[in-house]
N, C-alpha and C positions, 0 to 999 in steps of 0.2 A: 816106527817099527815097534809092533811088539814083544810080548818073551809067552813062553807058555802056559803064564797067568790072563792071556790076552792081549786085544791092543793097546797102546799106550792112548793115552786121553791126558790131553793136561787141563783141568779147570782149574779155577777161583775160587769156587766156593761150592759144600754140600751141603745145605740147611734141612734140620726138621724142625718142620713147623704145623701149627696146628692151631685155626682159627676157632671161632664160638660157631657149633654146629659140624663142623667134619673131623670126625675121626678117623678115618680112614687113612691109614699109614700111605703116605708117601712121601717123595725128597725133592728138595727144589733146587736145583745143578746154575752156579752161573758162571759166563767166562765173558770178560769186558762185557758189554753191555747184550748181552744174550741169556735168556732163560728159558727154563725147560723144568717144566713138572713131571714125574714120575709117581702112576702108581705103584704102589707093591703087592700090592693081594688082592683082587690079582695082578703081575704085572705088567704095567702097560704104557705107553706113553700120553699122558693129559691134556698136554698144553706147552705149546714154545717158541720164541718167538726171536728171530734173531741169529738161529744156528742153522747153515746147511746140510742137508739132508743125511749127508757123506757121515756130519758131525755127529747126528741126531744118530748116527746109526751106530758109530764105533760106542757112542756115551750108552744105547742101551744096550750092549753087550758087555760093558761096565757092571750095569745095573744089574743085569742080568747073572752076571759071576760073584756079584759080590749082594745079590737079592738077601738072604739070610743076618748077611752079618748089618744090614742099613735095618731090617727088620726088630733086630736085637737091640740095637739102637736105640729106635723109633719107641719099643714097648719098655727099654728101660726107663729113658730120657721122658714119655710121659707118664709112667709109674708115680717117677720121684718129683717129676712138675705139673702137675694136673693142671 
């Protein structure tokens, strides 16, 4: 159930990450052995592999609620670690 911040979503893990060549802001969500890329600008869903559909959907309304502040994140976190 969730509360009026949205639905609840339990993961594992939210990584930003950023290889040689993509810059593009996005976060990589995982929960036991399931993963799931998320764009963010625009935002969209990339790549995932392991979660159903049900899951994929509450997580991007996660994403979705909380787009700005993983944003702010993403631009501080490779500011200060390019």
């Amino acid at each position: 159930m969730g509360d009026a911040n949205g639905p609840e979503v339990r993961v594992d893990e939210v990584h930003l990450l950023q290889k040689r060549g993509i810059r593009a802001p996005h976060i990589h969500v995982a929960q036991g052995g399931a993963l799931a890329k998320f764009w963010l600008e625009p935002e969209a869903l990339a790549d995932s592999s392991g979660f159903p559909s049900h899951k994929l959907r509450k997580i991007q309304m996660v994403v979705t609620a909380h787009q700005r502040a993983f944003l702010e994140a993403w631009r501080e976190h490779f500011r200060t670690n390019p």
